[in-house]
LUMDO-179315 format. One line per field, with one value per residue (C-alpha): residue number from 1; chain; residue in three letters; x, y, z. Coordinates in steps of 0.05 Angstrom, whole numbers, padded with zeros to 5 digits. Each point is the difference from the previous one (the first is absolute). Example, Ala and Ser with C-alpha at 12.3 -4.5 7.8 and 13.67 -1.06 7.14 Angstrom:
num = (1 / 2)
cadena = (A / A)
residuo = (ALA / SER)
X = (00246 / 00027)
Y = (-00090 / 00069)
Z = (00156 / -00013)
REM end
This chain:
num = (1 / 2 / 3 / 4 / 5 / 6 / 7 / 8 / 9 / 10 / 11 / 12 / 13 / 14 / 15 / 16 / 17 / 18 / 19 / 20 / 21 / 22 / 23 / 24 / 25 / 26 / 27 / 28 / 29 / 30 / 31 / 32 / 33 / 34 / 35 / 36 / 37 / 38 / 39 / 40 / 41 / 42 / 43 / 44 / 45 / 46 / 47 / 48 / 49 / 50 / 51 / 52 / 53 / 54 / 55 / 56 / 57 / 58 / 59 / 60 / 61 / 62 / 63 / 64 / 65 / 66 / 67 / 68 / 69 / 70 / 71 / 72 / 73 / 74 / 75 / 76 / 77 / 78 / 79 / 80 / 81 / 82 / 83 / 84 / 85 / 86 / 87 / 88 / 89 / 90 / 91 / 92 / 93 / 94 / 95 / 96 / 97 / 98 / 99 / 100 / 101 / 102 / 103 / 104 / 105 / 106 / 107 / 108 / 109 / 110 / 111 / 112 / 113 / 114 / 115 / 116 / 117 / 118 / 119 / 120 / 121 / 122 / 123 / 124 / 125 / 126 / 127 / 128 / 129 / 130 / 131 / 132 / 133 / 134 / 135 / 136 / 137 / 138 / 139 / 140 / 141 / 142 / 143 / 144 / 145 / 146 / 147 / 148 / 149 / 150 / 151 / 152 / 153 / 154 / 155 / 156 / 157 / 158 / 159 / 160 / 161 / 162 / 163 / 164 / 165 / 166 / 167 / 168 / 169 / 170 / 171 / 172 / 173 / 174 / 175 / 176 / 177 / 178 / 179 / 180 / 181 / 182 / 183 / 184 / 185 / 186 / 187 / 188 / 189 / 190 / 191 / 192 / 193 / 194 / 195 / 196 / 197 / 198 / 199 / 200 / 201 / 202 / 203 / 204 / 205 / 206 / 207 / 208 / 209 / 210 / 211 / 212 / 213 / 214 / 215 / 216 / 217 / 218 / 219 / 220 / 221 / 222 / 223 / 224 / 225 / 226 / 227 / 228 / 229 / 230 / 231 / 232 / 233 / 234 / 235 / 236 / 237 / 238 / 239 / 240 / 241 / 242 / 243 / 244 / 245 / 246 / 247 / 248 / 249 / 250 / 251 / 252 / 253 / 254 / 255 / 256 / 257 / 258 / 259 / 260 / 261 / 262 / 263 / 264 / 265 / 266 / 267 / 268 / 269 / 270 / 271 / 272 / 273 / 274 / 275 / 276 / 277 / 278 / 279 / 280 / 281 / 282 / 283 / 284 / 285 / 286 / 287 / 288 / 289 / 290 / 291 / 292 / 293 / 294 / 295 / 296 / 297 / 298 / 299 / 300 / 301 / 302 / 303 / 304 / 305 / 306 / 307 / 308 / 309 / 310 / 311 / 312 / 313 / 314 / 315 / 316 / 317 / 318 / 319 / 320 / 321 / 322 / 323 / 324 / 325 / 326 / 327 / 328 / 329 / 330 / 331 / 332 / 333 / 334 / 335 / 336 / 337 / 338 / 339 / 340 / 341 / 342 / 343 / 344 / 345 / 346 / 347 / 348 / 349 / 350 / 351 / 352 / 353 / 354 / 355 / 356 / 357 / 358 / 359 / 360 / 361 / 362 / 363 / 364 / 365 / 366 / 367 / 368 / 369 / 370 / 371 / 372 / 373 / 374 / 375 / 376 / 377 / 378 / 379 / 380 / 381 / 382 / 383 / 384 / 385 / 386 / 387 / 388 / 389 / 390 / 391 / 392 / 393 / 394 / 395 / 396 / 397 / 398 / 399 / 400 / 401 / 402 / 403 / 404 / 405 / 406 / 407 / 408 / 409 / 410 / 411 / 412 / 413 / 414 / 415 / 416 / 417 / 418 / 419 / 420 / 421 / 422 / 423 / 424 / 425 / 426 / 427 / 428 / 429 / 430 / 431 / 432 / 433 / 434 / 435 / 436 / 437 / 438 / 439 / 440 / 441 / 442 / 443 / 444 / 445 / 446 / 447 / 448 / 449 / 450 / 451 / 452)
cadena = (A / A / A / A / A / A / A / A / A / A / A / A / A / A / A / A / A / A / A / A / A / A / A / A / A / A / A / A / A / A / A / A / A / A / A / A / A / A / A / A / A / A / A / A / A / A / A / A / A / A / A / A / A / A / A / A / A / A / A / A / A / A / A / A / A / A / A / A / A / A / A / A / A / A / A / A / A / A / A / A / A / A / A / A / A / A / A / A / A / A / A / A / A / A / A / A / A / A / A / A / A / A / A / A / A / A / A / A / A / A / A / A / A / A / A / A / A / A / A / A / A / A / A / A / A / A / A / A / A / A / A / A / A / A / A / A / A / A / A / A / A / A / A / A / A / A / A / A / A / A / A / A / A / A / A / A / A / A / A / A / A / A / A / A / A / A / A / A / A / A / A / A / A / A / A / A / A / A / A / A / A / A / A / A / A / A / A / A / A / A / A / A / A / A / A / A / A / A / A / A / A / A / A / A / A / A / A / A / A / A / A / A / A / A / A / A / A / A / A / A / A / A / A / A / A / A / A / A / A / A / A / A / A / A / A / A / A / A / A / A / A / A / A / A / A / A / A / A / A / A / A / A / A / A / A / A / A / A / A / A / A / A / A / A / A / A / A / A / A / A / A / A / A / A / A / A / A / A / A / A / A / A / A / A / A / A / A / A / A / A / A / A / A / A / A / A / A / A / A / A / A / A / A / A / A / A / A / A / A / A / A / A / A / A / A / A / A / A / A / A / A / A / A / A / A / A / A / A / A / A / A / A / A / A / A / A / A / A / A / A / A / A / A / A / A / A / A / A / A / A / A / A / A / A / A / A / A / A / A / A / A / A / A / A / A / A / A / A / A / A / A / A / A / A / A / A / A / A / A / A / A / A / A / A / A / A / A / A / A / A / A / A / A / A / A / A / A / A / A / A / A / A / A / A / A / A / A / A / A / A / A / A / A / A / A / A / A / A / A / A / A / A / A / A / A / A / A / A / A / A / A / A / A / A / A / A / A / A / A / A / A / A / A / A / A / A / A / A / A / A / A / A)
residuo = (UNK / UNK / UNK / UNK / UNK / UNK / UNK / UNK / UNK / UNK / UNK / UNK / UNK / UNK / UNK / UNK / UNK / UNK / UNK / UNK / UNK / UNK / UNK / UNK / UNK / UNK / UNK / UNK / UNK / UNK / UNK / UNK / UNK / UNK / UNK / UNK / UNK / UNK / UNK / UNK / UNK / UNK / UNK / UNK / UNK / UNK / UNK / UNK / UNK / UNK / UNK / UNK / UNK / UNK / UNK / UNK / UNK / UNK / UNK / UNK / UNK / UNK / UNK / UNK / UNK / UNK / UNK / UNK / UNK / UNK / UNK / UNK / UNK / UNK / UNK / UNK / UNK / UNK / UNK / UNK / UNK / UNK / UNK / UNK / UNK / UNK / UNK / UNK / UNK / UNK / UNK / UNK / UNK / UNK / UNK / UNK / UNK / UNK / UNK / UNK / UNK / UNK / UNK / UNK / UNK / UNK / UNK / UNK / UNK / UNK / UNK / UNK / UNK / UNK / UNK / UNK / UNK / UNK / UNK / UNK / UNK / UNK / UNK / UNK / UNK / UNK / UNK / UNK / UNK / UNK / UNK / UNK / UNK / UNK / UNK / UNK / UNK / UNK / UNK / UNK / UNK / UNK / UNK / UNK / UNK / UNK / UNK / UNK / UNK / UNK / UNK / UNK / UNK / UNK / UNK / UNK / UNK / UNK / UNK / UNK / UNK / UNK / UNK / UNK / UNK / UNK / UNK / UNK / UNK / UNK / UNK / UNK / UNK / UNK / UNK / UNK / UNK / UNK / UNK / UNK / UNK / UNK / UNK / UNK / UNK / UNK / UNK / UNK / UNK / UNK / UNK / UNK / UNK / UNK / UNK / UNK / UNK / UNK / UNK / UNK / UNK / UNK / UNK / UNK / UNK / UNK / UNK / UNK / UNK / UNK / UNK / UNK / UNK / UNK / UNK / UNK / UNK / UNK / UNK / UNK / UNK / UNK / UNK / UNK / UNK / UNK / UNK / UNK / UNK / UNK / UNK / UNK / UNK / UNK / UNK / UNK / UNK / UNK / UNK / UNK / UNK / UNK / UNK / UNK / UNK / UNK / UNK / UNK / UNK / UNK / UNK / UNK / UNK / UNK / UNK / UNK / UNK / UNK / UNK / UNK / UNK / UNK / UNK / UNK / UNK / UNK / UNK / UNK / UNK / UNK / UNK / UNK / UNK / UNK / UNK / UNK / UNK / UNK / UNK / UNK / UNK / UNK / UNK / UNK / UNK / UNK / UNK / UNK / UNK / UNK / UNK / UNK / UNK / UNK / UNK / UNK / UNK / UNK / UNK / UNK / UNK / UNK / UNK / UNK / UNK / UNK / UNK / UNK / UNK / UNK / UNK / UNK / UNK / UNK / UNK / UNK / UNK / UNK / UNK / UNK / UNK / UNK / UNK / UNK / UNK / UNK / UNK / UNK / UNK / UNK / UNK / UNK / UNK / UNK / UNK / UNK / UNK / UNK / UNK / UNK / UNK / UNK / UNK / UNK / UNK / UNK / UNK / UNK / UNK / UNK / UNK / UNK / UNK / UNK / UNK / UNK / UNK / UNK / UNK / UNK / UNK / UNK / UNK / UNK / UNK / UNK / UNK / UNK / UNK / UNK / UNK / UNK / UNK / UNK / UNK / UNK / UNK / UNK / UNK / UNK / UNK / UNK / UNK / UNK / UNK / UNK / UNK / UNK / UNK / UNK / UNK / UNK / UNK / UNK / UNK / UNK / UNK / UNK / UNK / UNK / UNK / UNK / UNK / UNK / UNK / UNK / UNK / UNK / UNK / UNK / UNK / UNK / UNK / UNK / UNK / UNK / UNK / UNK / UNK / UNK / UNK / UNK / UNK / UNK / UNK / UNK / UNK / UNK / UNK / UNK / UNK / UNK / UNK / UNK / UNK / UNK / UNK / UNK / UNK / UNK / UNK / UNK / UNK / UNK / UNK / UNK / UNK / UNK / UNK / UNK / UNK / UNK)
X = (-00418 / -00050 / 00014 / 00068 / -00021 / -00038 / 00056 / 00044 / -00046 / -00006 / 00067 / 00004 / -00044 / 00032 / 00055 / -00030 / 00037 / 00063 / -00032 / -00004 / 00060 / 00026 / -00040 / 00019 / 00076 / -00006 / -00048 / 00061 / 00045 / -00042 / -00022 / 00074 / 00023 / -00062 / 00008 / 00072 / 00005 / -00055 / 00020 / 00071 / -00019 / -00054 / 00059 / 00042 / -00057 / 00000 / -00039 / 00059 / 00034 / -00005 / 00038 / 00049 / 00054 / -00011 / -00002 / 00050 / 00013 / 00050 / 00042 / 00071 / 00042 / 00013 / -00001 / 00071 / 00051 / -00023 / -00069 / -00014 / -00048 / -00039 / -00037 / -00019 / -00060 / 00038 / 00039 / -00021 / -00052 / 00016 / 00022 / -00043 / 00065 / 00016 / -00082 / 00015 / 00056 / -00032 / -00065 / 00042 / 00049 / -00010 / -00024 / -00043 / -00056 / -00073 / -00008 / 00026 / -00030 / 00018 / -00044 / 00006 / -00041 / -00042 / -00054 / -00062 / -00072 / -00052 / -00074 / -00049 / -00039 / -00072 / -00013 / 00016 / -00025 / 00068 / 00048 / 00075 / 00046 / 00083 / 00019 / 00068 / 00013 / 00047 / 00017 / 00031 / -00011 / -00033 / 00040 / -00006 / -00079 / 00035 / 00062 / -00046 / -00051 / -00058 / -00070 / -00056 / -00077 / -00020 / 00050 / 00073 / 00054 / 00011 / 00019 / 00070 / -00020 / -00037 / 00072 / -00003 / -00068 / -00042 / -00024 / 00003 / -00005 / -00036 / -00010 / -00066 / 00012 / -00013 / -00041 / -00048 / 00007 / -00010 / -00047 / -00032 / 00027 / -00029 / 00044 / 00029 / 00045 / -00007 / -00019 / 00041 / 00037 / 00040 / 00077 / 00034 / -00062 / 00014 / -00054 / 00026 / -00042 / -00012 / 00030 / -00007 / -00017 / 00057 / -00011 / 00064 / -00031 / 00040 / 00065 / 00028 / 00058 / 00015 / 00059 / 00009 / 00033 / 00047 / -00026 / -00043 / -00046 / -00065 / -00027 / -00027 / -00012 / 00000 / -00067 / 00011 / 00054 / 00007 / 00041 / 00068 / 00005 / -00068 / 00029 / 00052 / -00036 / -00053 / 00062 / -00031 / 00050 / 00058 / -00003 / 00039 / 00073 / 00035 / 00076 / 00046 / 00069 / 00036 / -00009 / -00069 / -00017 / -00024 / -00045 / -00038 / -00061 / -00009 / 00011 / -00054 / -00054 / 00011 / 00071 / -00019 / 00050 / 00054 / -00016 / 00014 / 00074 / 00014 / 00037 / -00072 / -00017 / -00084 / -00019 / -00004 / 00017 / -00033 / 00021 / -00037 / 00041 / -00042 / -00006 / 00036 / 00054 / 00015 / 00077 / 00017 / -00045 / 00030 / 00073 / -00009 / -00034 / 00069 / 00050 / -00039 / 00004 / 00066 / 00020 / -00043 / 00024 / 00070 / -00004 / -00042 / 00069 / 00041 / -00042 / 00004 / -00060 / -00014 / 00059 / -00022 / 00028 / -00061 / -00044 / -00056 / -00044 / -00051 / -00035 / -00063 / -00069 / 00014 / 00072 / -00037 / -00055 / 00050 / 00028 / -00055 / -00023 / 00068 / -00028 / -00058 / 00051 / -00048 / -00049 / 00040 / 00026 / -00065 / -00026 / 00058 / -00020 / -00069 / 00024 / 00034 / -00055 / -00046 / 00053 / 00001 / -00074 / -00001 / 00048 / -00053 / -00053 / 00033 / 00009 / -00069 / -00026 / 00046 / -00033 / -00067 / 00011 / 00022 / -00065 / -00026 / 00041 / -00055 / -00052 / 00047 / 00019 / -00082 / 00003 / 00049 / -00025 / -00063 / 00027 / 00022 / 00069 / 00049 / -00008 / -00073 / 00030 / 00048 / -00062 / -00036 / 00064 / 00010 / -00067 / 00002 / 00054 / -00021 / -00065 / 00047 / 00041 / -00054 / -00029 / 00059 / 00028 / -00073 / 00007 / 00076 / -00028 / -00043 / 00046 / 00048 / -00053 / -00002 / 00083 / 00004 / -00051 / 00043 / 00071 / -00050 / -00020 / 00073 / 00033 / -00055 / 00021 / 00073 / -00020 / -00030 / -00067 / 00021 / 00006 / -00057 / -00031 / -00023 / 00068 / 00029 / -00054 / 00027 / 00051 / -00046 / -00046 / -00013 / 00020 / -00055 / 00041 / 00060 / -00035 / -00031 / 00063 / 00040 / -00064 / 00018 / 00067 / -00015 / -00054 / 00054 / 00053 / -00042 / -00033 / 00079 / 00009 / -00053 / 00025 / 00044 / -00062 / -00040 / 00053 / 00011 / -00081 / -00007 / 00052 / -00039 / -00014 / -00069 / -00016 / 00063 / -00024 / -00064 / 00031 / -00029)
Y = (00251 / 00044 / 00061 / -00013 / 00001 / 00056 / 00042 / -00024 / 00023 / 00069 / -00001 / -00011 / 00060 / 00042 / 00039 / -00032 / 00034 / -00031 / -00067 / 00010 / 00020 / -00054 / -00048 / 00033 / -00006 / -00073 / -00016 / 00023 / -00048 / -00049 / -00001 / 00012 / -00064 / -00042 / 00009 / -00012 / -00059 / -00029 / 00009 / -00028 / -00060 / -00018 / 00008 / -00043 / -00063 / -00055 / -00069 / -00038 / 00027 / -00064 / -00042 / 00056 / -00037 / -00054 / 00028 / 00022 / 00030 / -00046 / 00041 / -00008 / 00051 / -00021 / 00077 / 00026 / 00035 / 00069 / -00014 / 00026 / -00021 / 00063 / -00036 / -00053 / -00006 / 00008 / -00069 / -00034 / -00054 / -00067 / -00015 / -00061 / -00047 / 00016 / -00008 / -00067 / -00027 / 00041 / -00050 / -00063 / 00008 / -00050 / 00059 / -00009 / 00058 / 00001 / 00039 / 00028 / 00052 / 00030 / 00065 / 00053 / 00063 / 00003 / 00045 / -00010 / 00013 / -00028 / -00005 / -00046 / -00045 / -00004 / 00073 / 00044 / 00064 / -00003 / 00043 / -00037 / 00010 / 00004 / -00045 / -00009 / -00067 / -00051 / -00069 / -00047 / -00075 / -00031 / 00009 / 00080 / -00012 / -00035 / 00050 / 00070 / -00029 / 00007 / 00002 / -00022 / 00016 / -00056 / -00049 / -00015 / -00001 / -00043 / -00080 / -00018 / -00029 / 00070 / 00033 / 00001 / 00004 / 00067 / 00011 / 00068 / 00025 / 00063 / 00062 / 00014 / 00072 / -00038 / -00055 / 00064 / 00032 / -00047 / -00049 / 00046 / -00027 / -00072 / -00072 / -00001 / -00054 / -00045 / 00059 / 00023 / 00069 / 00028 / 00019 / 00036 / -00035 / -00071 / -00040 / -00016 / -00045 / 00034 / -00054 / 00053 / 00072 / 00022 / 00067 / 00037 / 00063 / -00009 / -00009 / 00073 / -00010 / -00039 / -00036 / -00063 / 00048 / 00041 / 00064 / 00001 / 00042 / 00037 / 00026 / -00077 / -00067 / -00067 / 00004 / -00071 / -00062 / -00044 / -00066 / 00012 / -00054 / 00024 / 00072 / -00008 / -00051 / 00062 / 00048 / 00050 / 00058 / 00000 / 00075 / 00000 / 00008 / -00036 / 00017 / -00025 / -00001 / 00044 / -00047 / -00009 / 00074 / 00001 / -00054 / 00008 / 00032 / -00053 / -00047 / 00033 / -00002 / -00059 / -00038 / -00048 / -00057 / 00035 / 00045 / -00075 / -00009 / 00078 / 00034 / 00041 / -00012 / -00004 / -00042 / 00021 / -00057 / -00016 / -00054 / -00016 / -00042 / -00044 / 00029 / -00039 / -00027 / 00074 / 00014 / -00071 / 00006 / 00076 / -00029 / -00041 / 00048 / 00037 / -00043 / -00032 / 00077 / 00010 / -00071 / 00018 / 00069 / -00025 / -00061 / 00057 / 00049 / -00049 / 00002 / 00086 / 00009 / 00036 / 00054 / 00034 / -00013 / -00004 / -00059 / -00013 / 00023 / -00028 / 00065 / -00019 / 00033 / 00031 / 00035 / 00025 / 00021 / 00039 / 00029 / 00023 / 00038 / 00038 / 00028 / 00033 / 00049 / 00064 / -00035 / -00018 / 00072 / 00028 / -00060 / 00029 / 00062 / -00007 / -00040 / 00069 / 00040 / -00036 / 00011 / 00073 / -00011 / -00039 / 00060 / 00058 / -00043 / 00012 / 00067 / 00010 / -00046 / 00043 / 00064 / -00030 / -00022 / 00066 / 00033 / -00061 / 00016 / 00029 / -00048 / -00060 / 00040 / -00003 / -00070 / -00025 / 00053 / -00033 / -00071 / -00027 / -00048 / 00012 / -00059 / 00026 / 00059 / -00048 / -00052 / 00069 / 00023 / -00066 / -00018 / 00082 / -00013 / -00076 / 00033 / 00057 / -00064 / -00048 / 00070 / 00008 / -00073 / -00004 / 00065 / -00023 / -00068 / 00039 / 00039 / -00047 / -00025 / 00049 / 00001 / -00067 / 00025 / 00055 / -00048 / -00048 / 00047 / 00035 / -00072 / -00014 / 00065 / -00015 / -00068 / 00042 / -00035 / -00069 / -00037 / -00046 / 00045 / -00067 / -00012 / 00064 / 00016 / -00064 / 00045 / 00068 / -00037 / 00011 / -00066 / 00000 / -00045 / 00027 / 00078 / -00028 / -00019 / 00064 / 00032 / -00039 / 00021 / 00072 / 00003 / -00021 / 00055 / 00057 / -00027 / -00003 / 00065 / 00022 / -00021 / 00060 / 00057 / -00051 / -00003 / 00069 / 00013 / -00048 / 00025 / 00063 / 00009 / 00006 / 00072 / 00025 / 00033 / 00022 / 00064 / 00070)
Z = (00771 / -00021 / 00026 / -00024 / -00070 / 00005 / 00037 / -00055 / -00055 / 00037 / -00002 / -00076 / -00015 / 00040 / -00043 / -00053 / -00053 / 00035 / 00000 / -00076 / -00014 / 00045 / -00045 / -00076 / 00038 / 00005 / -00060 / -00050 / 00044 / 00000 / -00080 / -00016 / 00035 / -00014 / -00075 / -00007 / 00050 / -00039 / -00069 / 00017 / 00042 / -00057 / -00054 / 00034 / 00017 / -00055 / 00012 / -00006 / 00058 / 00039 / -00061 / -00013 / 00030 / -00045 / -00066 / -00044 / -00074 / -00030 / -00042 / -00046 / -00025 / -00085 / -00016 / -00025 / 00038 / -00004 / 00019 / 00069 / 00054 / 00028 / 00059 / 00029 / -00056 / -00064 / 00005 / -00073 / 00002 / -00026 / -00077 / -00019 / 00000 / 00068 / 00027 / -00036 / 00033 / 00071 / -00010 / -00021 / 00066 / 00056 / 00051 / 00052 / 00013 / 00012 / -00059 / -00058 / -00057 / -00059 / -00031 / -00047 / -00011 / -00060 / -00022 / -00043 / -00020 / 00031 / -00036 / 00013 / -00034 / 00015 / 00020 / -00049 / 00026 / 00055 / -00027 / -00010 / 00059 / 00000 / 00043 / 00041 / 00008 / 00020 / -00039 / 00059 / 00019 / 00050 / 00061 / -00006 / 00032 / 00060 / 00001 / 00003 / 00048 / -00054 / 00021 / -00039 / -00002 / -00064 / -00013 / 00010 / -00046 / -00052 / 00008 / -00019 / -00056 / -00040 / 00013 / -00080 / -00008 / -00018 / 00072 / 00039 / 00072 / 00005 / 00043 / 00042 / -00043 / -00057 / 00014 / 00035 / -00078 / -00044 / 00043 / 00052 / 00058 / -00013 / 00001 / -00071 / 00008 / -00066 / -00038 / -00056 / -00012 / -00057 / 00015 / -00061 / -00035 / 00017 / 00037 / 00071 / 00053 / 00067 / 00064 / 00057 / 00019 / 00049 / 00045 / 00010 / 00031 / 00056 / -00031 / 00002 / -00044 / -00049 / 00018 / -00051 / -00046 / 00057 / -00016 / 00064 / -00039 / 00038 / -00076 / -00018 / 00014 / -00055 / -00026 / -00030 / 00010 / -00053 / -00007 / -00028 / -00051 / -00033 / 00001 / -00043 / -00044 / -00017 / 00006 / 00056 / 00004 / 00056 / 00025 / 00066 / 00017 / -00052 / 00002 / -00061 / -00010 / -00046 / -00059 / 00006 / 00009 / -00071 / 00001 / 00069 / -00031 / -00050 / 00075 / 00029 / -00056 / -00047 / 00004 / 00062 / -00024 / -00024 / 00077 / 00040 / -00037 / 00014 / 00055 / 00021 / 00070 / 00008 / 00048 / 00066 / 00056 / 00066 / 00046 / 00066 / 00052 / 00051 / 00070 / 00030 / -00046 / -00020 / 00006 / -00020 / -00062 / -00013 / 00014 / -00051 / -00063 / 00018 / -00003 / -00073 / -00026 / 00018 / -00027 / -00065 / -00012 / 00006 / -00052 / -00052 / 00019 / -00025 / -00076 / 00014 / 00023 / 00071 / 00004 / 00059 / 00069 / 00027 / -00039 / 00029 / 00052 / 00042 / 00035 / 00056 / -00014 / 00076 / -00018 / -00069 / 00044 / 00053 / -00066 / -00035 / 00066 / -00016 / -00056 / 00052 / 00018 / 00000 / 00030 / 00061 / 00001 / -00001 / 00061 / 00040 / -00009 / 00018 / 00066 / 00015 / -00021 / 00056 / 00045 / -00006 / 00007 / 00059 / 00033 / -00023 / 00032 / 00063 / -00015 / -00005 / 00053 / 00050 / -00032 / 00009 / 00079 / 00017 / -00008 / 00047 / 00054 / 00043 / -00016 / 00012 / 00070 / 00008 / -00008 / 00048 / 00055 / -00007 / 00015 / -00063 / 00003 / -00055 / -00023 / -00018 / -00045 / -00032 / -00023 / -00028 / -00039 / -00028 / -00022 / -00028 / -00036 / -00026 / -00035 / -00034 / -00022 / -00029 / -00031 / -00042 / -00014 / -00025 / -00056 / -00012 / -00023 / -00044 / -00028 / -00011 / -00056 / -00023 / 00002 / -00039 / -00046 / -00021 / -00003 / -00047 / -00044 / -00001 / -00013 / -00053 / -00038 / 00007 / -00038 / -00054 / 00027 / -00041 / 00063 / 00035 / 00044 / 00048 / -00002 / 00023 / 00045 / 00038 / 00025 / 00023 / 00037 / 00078 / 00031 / 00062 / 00046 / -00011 / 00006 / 00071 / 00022 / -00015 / 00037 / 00056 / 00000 / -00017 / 00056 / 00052 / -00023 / 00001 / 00076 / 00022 / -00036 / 00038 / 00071 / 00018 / -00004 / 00037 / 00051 / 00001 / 00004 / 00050 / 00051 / 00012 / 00075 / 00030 / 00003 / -00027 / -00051 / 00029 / 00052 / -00030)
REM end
């Protein structure tokens, strides 16, 4: 085995400019795919892929006539009435939460020297811990009974800048200046978008949940999608900032819906939300509300996954192109492997007129051609860092750099498992690329190339 290797690393020096080229050939195949497959298998992961299935935005259609529905993620969220009689209806469901974005300054109370952060945030109940699969590093969230108390879930960002990393659960910090009580320091770095509020956003994360009831009581903004009816165009801003009880009598949708079915119970338990919202949306017809044909709308997390990835349109155009790009490789690697042998001839002629099988050439050819190929899947790894470096930092300037750059780096990051496995795949097509010059190589005859 040996000698084999060191033929085969003879054989890799010799021509060695069209060893190199042969390598630079498949290094730009190699980078191109790596860094597109990457970047669009990493956009389309989320960590509640395995409960996709079972969630779903609850949505009804109150808006008037002309209103028109873009996409899947512009149906209106939930007028407070209609979250009312959605909570009081005698559905069955493991779980069922209400949120709405809000946004708000953070400063804290004991250390003065940390500057004041802007925070995005969300204000939800309970259930929306259970619902988005949140992790905690101090804490939990709060008890059923502080749903209207001053208590807030925090970020590891800001429990890291305000208290230096350390367990500040039962510590105090200021929200819009009002005193809140710290339950539980949540870690969403590996949430990649922030779903909750449909946007599926990569530019940030909730830096802070805090119990519905208590923010409306301290009146925290409502900034997200809040779509009115003509005859409360006028008054949405004062909805948003101040107005919160005239805001639950108004036509305003705010409050984005998430039912999870049980496992096992799914489709009878989805069967039945249905038939209540058509059953509900047709008694609220009937007072002239709802004058759409379509009312409601229960869409799964999975189909809103499946059509966000819709909106990755250049990036699939650009992964298909790079599979074809490695293609054309692949065929200039035999191009060049065939170039290569022919200077061989006589030496492989040598070979077999001293005794050696073809079999023997074959092993030589195929372990030469195995170092080219670990030689460049090696330098297109590396390059392809240096590819999702460059996407990062061209994504982060499209953004206007106001995005979380942990965030969005999620998303330009070389996944190693997934890189070894595309190395094992690339390995094997350029060693079957590589077949037909070894055959042709190997079927030299002894001494036929050794007469004058």
């Amino acid at each position: 085995m040996k000698d084999l290797f060191q033929l085969a690393l003879q054989g890799v020096k010799q021509k060695g400019k069209l060893t190199i080229l042969m390598i630079v050939n498949l290094v730009i195949g190699i980078t191109l795919l790596l860094t597109m497959s990457t970047t669009v298998k990493l956009s389309g992961n989320s960590v509640l892929t395995d409960k996709a299935s079972q969630m779903h935005h609850f949505s009804l259609n109150y808006m008037d006539n002309d209103f028109e529905i873009r996409n899947q993620f512009r149906y209106p969220p939930l007028t407070f009435q209609d979250a009312q009689a959605l909570k009081n209806a005698p559905l069955e469901y493991k779980h069922l939460s209400f949120n709405y974005d809000t946004r708000f300054i953070l400063e804290s109370e004991q250390l003065d020297s940390a500057r004041p952060m802007i925070a995005t945030a969300s204000a939800s109940d309970i259930d929306y811990f259970s619902v988005f699969n949140v992790p905690f590093i101090f804490g939990a969230p709060w008890l059923e009974t502080q749903s209207e108390s001053d208590v807030i879930v925090i970020d590891k960002k800001v429990n890291d800048h305000f208290f230096s990393g350390e367990n500040s659960v039962g510590q105090f910090i200021k929200v819009d200046k009002q005193s809140l009580k710290i339950v539980g320091v949540m870690d969403l770095s590996q949430h990649k978008r922030r779903i909750s509020n449909m946007r599926f956003s990569n530019r940030y994360n909730d830096l802070a949940i805090v119990p519905m009831a208590t923010a409306e009581r301290v009146n925290l903004p409502r900034a997200g999608y809040m779509p009115c009816q003509t005859k409360e165009e006028n008054q949405r801003s004062e909805y948003r900032q101040h107005n919160v009880s005239a805001l639950k009598s108004a036509e305003c949708g705010y409050l984005h819906t998430w039912i999870e079915f049980d496992k096992q119970n799914h489709q009878q338990q989805l069967a039945a939300a249905t038939l209540w919202a058509r059953n509900y949306t047709q008694q609220q017809a009937s007072l002239g509300r709802f004058p759409h044909e379509e009312k409601y709308k229960l869409n799964d997390l999975q189909l809103l996954l499946n059509e966000f990835a819709q909106f990755m349109r250049w990036e699939k155009v650009y992964l298909q192109f790079s599979y074809l790009l490695f293609a054309i490789c692949l065929v200039n690697t035999v191009g060049i492997l065939l170039g290569k042998y022919q200077s061989k001839n006589k030496l492989v002629s040598l070979y077999r007129a001293l005794g050696a099988s073809r079999w023997y050439i074959v092993k030589i050819h195929l372990i030469e051609i195995s170092l080219i190929a670990f030689a460049a899947i090696i330098a297109g790894v590396l390059f392809a860092h240096l590819g999702l470096e460059l996407m990062f930092q061209v994504n982060m300037y499209q953004m206007d750099y106001s995005a979380d750059p942990s965030l969005v780096k999620h998303f330009f990051s070389m996944d190693y498992s997934f890189a070894l496995t595309s190395g094992a795949f690339i390995y094997a097509a350029i060693l079957i690329a590589g077949l037909y010059p070894v055959y042709r190589i190997s079927g030299i005859s002894p001494a036929s190339q050794l007469r004058g």
